[in-house]
PQR file of N, CA, C, O and H, with PARSE charges and radii, in Angstrom:
ATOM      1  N   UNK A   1     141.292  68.348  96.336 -0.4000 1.5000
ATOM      2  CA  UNK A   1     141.092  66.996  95.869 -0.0000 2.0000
ATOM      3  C   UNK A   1     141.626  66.037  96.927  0.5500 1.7000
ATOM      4  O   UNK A   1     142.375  66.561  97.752 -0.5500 1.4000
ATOM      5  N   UNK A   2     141.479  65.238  97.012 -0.4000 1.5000
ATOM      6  CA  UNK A   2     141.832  63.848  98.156 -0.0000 2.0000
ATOM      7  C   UNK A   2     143.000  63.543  97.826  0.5500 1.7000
ATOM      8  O   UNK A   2     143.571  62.978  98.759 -0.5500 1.4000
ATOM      9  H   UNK A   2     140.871  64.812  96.342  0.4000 1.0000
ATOM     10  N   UNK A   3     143.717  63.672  96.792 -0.4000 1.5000
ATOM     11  CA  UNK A   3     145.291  63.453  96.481 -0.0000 2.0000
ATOM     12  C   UNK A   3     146.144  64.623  97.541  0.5500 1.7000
ATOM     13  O   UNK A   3     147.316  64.560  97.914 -0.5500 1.4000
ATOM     14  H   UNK A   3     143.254  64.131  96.034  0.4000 1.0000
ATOM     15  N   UNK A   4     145.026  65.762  97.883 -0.4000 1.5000
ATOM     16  CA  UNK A   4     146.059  66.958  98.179 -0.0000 2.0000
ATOM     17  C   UNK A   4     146.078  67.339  96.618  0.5500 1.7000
ATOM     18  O   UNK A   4     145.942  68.276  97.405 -0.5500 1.4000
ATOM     19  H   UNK A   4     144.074  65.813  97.580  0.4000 1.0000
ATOM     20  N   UNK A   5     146.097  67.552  95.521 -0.4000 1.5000
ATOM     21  CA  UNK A   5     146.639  68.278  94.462 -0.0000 2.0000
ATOM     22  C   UNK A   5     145.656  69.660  94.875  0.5500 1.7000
ATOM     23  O   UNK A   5     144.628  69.553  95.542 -0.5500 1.4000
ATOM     24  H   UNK A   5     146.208  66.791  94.882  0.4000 1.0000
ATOM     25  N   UNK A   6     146.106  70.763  94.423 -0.4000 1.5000
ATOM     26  CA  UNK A   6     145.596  71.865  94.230 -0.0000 2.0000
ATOM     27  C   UNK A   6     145.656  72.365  92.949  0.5500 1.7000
ATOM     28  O   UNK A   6     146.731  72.767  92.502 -0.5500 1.4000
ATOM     29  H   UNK A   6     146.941  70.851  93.881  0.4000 1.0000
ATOM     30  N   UNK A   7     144.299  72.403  92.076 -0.4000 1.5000
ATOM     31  CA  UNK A   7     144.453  73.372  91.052 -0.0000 2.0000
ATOM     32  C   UNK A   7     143.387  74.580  90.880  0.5500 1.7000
ATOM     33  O   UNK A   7     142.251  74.738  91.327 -0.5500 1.4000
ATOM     34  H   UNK A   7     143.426  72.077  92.439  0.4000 1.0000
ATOM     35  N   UNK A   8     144.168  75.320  90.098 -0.4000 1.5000
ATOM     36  CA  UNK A   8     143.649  77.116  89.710 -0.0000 2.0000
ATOM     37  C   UNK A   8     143.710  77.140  88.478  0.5500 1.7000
ATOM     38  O   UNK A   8     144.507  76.870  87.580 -0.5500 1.4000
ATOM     39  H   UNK A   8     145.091  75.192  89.735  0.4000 1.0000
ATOM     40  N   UNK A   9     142.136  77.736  88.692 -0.4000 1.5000
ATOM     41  CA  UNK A   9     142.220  77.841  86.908 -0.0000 2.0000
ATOM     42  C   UNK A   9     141.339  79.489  87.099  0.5500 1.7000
ATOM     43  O   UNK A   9     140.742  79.951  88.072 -0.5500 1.4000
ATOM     44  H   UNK A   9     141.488  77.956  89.421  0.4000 1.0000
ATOM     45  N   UNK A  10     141.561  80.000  85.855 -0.4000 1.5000
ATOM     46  CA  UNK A  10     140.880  81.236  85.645 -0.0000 2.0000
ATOM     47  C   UNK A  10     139.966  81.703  84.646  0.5500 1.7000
ATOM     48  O   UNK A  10     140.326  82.333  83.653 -0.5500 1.4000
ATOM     49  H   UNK A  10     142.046  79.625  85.065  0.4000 1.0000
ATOM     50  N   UNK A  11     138.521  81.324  84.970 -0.4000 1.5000
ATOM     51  CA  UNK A  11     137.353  80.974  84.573 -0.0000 2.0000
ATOM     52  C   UNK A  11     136.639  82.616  84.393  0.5500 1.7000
ATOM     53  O   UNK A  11     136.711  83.685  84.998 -0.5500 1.4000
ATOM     54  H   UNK A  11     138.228  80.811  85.777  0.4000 1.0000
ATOM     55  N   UNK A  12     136.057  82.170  83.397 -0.4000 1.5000
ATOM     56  CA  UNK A  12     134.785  83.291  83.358 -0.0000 2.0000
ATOM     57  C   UNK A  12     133.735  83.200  84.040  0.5500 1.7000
ATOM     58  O   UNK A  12     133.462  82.084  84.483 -0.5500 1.4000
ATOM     59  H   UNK A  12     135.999  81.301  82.905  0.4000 1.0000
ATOM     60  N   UNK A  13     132.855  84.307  84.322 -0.4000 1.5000
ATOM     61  CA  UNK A  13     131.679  84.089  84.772 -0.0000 2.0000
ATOM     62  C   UNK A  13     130.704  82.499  84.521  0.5500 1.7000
ATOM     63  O   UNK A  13     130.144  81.731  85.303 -0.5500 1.4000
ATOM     64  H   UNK A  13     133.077  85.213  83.962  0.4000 1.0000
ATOM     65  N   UNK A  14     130.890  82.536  82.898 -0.4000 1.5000
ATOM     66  CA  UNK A  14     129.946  81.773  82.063 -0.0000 2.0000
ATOM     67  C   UNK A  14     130.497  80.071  82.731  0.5500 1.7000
ATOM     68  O   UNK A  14     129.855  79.063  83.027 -0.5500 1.4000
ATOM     69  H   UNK A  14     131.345  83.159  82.263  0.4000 1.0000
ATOM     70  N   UNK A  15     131.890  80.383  82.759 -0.4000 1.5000
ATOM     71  CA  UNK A  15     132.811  78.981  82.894 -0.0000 2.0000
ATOM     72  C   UNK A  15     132.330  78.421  84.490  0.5500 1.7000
ATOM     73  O   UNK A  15     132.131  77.264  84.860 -0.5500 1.4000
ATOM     74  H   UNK A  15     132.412  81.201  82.518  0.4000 1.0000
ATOM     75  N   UNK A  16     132.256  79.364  85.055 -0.4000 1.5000
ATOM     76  CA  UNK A  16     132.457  79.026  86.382 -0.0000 2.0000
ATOM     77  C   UNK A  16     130.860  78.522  86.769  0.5500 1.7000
ATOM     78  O   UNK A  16     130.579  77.754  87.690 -0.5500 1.4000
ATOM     79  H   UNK A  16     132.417  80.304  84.755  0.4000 1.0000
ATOM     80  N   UNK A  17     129.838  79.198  85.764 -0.4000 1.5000
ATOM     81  CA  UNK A  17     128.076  78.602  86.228 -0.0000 2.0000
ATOM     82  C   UNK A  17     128.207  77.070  85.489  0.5500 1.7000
ATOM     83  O   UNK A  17     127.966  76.026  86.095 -0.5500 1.4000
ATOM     84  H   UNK A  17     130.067  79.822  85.017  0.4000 1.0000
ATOM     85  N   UNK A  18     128.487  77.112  84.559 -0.4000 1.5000
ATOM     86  CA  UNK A  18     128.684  75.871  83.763 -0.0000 2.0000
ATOM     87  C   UNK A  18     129.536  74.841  84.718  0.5500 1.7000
ATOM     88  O   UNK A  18     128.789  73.870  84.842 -0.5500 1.4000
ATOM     89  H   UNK A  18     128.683  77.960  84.066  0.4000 1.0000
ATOM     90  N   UNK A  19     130.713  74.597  85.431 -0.4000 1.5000
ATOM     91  CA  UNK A  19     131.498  74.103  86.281 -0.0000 2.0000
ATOM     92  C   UNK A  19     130.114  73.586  87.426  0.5500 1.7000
ATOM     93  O   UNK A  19     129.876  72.433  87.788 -0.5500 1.4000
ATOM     94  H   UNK A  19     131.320  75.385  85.330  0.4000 1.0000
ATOM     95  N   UNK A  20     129.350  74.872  87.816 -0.4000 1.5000
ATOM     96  CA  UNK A  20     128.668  74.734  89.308 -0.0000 2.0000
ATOM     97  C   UNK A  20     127.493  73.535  88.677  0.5500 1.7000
ATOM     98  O   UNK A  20     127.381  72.371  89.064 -0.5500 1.4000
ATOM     99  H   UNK A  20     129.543  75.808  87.523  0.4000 1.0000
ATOM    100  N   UNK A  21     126.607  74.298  87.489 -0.4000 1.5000
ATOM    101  CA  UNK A  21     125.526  73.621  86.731 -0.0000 2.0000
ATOM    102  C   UNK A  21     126.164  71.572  86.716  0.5500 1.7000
ATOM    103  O   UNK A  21     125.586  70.533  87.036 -0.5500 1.4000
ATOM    104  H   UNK A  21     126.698  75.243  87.175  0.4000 1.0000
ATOM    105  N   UNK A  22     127.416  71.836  86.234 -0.4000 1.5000
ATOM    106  CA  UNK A  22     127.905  70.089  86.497 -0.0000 2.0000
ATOM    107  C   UNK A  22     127.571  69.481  87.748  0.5500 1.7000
ATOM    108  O   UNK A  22     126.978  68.408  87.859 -0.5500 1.4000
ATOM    109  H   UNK A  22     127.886  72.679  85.974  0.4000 1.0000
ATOM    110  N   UNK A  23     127.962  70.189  88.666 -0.4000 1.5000
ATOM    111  CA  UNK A  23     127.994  69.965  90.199 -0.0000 2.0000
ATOM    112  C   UNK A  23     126.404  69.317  90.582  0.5500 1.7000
ATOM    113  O   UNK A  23     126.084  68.231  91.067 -0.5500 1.4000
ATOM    114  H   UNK A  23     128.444  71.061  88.576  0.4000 1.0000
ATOM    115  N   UNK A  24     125.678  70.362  90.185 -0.4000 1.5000
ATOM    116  CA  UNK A  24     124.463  69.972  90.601 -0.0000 2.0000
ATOM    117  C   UNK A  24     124.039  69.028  90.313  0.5500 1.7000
ATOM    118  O   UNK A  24     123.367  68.398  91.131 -0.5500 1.4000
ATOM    119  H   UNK A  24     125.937  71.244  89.791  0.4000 1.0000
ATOM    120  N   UNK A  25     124.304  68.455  88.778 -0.4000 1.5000
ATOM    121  CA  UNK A  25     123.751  67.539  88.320 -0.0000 2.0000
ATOM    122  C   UNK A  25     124.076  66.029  88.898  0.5500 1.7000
ATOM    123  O   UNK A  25     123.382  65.048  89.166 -0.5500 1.4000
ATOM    124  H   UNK A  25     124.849  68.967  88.114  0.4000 1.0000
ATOM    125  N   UNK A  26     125.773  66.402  88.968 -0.4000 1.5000
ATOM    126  CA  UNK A  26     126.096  65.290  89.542 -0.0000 2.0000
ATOM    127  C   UNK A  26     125.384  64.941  91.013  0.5500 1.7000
ATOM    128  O   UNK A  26     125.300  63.789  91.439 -0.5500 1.4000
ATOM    129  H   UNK A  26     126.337  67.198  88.751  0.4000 1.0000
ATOM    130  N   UNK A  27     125.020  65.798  91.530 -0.4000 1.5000
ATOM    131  CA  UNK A  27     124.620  65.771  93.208 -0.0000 2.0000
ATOM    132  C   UNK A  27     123.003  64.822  93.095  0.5500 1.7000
ATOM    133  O   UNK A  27     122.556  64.258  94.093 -0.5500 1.4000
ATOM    134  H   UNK A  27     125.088  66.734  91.184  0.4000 1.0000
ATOM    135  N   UNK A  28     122.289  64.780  91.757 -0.4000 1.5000
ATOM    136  CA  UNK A  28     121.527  64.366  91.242 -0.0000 2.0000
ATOM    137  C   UNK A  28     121.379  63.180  90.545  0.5500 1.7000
ATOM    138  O   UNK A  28     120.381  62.600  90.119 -0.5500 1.4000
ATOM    139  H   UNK A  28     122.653  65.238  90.946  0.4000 1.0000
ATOM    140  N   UNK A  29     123.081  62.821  90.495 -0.4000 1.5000
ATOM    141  CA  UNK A  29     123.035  61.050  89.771 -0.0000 2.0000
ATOM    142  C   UNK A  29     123.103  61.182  87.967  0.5500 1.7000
ATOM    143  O   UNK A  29     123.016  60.225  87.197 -0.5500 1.4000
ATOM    144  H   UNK A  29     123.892  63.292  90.841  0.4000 1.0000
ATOM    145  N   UNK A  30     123.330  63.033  87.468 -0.4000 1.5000
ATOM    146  CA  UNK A  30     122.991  62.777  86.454 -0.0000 2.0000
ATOM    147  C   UNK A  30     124.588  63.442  86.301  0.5500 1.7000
ATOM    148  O   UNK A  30     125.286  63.839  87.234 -0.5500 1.4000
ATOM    149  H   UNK A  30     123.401  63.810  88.093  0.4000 1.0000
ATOM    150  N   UNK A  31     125.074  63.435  84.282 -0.4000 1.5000
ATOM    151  CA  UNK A  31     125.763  63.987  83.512 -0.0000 2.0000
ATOM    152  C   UNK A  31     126.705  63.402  84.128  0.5500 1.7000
ATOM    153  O   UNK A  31     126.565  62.811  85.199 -0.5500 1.4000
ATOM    154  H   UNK A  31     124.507  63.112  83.524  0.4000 1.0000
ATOM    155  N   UNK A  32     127.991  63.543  83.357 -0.4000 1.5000
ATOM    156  CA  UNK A  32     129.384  62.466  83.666 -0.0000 2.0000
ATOM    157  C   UNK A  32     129.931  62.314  84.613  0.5500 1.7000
ATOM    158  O   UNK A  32     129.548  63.153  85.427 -0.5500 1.4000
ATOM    159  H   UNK A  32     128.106  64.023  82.488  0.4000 1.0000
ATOM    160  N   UNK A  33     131.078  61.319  85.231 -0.4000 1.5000
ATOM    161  CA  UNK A  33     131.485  61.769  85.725 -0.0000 2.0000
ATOM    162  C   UNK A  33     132.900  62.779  86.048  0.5500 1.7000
ATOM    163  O   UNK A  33     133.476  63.001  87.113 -0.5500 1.4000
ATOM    164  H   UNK A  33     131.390  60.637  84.570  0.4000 1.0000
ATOM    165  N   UNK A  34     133.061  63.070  85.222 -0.4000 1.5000
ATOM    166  CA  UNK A  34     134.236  63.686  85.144 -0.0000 2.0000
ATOM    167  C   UNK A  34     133.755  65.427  84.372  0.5500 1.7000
ATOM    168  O   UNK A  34     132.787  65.697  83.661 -0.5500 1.4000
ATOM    169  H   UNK A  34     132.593  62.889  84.357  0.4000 1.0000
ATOM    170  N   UNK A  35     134.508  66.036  84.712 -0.4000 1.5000
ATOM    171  CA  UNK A  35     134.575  67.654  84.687 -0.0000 2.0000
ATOM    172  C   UNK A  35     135.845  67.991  83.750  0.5500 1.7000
ATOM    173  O   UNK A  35     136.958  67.538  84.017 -0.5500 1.4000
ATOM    174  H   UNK A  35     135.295  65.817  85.289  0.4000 1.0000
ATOM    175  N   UNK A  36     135.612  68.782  82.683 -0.4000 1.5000
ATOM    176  CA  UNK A  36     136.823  69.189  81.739 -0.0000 2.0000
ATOM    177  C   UNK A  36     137.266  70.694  81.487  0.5500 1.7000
ATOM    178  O   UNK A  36     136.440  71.484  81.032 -0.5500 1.4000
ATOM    179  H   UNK A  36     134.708  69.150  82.466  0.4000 1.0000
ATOM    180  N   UNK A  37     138.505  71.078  81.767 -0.4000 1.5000
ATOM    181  CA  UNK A  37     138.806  72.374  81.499 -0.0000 2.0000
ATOM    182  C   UNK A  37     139.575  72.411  80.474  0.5500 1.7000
ATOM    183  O   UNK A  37     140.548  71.667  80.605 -0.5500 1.4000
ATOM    184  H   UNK A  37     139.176  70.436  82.137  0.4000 1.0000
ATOM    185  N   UNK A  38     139.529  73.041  79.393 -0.4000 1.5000
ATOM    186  CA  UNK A  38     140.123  73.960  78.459 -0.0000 2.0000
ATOM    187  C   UNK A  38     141.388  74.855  78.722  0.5500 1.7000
ATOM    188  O   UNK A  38     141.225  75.991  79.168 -0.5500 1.4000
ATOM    189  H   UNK A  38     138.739  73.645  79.287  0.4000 1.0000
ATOM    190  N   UNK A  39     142.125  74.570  78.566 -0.4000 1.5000
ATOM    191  CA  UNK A  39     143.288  75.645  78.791 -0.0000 2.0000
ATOM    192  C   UNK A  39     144.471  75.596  77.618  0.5500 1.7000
ATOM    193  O   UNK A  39     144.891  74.714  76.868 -0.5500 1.4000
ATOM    194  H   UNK A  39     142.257  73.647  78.204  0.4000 1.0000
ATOM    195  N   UNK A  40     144.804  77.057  77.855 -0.4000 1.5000
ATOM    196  CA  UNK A  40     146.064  77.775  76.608 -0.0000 2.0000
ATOM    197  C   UNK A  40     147.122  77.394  77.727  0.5500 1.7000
ATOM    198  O   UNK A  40     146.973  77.511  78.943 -0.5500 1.4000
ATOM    199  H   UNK A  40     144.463  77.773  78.463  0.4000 1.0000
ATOM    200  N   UNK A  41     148.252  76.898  77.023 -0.4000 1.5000
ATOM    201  CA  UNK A  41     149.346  76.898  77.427 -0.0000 2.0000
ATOM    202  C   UNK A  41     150.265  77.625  76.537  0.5500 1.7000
ATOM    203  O   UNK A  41     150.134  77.774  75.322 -0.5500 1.4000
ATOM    204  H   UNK A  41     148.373  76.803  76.035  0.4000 1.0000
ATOM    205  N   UNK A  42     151.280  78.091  77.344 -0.4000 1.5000
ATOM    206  CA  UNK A  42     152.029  78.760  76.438 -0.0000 2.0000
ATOM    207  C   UNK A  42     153.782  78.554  76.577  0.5500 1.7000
ATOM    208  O   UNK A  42     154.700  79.312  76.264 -0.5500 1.4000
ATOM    209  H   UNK A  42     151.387  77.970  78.331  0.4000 1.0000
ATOM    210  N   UNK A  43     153.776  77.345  77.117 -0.4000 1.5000
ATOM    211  CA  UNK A  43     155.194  76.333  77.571 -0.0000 2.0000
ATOM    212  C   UNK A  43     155.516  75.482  76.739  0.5500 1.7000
ATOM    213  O   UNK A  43     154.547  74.896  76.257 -0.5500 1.4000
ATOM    214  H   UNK A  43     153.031  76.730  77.372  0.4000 1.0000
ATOM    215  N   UNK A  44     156.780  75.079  76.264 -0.4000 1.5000
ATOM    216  CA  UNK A  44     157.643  74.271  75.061 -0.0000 2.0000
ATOM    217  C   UNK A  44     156.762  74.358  73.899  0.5500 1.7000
ATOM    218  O   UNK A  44     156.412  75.373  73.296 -0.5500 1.4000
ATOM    219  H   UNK A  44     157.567  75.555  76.656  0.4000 1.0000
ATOM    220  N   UNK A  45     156.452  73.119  73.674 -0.4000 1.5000
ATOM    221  CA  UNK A  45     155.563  72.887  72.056 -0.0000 2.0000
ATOM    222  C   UNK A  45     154.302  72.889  72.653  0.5500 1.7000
ATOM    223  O   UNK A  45     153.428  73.181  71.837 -0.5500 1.4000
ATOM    224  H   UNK A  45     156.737  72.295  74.163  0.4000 1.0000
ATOM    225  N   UNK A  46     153.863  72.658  73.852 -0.4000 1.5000
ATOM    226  CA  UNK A  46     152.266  72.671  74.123 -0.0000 2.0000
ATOM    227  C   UNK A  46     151.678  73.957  73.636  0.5500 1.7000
ATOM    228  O   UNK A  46     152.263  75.039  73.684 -0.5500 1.4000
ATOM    229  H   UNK A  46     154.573  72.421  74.515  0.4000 1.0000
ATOM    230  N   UNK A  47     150.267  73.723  73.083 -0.4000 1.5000
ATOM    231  CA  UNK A  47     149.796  74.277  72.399 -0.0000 2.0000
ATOM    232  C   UNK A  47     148.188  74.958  73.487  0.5500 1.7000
ATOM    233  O   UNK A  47     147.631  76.055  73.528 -0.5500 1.4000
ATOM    234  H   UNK A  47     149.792  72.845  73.043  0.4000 1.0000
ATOM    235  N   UNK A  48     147.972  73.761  74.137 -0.4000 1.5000
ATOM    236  CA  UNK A  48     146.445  73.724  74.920 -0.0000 2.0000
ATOM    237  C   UNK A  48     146.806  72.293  75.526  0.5500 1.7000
ATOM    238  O   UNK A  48     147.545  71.396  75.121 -0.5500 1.4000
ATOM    239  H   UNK A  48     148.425  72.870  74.104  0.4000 1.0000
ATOM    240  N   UNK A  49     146.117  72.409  76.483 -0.4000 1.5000
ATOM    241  CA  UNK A  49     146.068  71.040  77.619 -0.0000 2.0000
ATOM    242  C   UNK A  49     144.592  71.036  77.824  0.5500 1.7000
ATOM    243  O   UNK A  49     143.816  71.949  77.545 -0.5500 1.4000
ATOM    244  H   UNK A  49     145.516  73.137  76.812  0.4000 1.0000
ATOM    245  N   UNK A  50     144.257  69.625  78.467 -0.4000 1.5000
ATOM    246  CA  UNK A  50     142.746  69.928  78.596 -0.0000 2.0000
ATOM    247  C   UNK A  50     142.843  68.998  80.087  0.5500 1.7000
ATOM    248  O   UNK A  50     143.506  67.960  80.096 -0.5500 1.4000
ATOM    249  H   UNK A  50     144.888  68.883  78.694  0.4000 1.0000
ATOM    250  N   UNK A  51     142.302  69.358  81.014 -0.4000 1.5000
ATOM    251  CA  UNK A  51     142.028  68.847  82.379 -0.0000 2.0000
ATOM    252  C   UNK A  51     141.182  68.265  82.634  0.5500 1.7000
ATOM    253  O   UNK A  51     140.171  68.952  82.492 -0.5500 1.4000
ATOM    254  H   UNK A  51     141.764  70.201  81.007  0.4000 1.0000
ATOM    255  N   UNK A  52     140.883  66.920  83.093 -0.4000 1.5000
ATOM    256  CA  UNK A  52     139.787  66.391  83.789 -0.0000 2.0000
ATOM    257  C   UNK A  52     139.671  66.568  85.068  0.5500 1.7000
ATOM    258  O   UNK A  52     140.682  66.919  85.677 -0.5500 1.4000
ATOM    259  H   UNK A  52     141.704  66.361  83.208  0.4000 1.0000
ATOM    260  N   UNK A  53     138.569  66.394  85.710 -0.4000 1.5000
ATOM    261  CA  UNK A  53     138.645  66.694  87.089 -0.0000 2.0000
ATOM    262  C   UNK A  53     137.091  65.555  87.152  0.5500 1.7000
ATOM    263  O   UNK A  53     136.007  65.691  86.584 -0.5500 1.4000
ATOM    264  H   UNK A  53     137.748  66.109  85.216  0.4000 1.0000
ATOM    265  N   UNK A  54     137.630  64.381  88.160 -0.4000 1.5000
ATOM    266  CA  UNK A  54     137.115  63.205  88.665 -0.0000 2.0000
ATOM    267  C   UNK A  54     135.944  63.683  89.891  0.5500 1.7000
ATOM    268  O   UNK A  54     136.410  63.968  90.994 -0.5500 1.4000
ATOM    269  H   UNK A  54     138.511  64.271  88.621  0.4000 1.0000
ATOM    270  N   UNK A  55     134.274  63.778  89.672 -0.4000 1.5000
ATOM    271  CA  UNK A  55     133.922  64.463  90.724 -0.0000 2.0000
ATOM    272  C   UNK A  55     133.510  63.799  92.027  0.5500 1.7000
ATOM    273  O   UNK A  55     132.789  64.242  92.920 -0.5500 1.4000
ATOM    274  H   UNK A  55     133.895  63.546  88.776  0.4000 1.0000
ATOM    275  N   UNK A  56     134.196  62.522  91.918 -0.4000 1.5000
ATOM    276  CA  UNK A  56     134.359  62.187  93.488 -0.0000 2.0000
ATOM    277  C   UNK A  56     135.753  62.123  94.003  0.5500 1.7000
ATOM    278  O   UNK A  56     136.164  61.290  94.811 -0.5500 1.4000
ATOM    279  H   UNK A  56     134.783  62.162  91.192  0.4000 1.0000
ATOM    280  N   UNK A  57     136.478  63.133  93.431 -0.4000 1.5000
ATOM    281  CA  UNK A  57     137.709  63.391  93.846 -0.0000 2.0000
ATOM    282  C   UNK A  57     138.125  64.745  94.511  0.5500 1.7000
ATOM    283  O   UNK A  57     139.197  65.078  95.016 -0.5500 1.4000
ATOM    284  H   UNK A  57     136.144  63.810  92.774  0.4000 1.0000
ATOM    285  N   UNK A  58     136.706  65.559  94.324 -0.4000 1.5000
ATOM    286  CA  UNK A  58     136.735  66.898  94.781 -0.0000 2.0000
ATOM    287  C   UNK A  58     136.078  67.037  95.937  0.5500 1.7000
ATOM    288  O   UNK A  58     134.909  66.751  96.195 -0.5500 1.4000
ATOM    289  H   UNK A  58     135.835  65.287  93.914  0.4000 1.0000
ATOM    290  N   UNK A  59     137.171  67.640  96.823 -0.4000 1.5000
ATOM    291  CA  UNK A  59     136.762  67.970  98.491 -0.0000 2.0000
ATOM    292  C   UNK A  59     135.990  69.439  99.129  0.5500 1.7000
ATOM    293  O   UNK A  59     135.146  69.704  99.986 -0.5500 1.4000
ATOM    294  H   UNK A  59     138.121  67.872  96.613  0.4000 1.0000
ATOM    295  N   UNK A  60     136.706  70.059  98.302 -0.4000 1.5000
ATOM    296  CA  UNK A  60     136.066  71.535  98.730 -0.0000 2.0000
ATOM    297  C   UNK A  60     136.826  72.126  96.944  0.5500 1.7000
ATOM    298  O   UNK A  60     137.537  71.530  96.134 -0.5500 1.4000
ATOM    299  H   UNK A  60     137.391  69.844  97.607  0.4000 1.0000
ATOM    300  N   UNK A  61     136.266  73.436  96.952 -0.4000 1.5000
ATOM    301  CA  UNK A  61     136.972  74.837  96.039 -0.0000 2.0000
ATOM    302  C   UNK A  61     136.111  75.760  96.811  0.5500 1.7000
ATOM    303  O   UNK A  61     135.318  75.656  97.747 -0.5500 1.4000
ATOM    304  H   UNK A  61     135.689  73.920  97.610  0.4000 1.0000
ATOM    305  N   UNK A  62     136.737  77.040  95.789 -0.4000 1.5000
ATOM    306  CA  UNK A  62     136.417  78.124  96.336 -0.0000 2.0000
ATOM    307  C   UNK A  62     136.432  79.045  94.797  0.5500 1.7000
ATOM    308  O   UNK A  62     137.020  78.647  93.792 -0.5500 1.4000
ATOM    309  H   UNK A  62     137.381  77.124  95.029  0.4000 1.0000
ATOM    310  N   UNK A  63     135.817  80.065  94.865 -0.4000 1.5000
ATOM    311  CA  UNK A  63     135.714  81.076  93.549 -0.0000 2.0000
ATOM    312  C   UNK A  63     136.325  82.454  94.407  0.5500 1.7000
ATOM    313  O   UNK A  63     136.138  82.726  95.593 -0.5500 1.4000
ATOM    314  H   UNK A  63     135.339  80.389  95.681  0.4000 1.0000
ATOM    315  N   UNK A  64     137.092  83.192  93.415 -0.4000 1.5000
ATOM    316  CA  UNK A  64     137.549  83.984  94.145 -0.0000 2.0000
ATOM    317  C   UNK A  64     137.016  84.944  93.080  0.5500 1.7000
ATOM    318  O   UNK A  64     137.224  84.520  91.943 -0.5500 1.4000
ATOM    319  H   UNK A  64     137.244  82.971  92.451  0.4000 1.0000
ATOM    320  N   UNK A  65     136.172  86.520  93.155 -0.4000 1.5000
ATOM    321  CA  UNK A  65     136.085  87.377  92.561 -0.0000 2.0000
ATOM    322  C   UNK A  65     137.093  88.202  93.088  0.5500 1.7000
ATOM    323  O   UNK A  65     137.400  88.369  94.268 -0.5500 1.4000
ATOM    324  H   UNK A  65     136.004  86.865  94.078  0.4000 1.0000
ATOM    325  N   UNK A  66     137.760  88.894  91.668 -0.4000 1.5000
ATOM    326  CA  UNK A  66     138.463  90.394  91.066 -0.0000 2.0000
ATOM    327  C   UNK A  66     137.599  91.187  91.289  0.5500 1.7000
ATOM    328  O   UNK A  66     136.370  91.128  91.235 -0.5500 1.4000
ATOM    329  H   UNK A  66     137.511  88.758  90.709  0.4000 1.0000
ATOM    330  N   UNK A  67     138.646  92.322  91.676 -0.4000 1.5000
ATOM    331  CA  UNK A  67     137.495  93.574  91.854 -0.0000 2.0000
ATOM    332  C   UNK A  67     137.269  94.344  90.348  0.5500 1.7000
ATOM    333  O   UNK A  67     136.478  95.281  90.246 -0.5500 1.4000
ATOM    334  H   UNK A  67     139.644  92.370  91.720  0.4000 1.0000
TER
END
């Protein structure tokens, strides 16, 4: 991201076409602008957090496959 922040998240197959499918659209002028992840937390009273991700704030990622 242009802040420098780095985040990791650990996506499914399904999560990660859905993530790309945004991408495209946006590259197209279409669907929001912003990107949302779902996540379990399992720290103090948090229960779930949910992430936005601004998509003219994203510089590069990368997908990493498990063997």
């Amino acid at each position: 991201m242009v802040t420098k922040d780095i985040h990791e998240y650990d996506l499914s197959i399904t999560e990660i076409e859905q993530f790309m499918n945004w991408l495209d659209d946006r590259e197209v002028g279409q669907g929001k602008l912003y990107y949302k992840f779902e996540l379990n937390v399992t720290t103090g009273n948090i229960v779930s957090r949910t992430e936005y991700i601004m998509y003219d704030k994203i510089v590069s990622f990368k997908v990493d496959n498990d063997k």
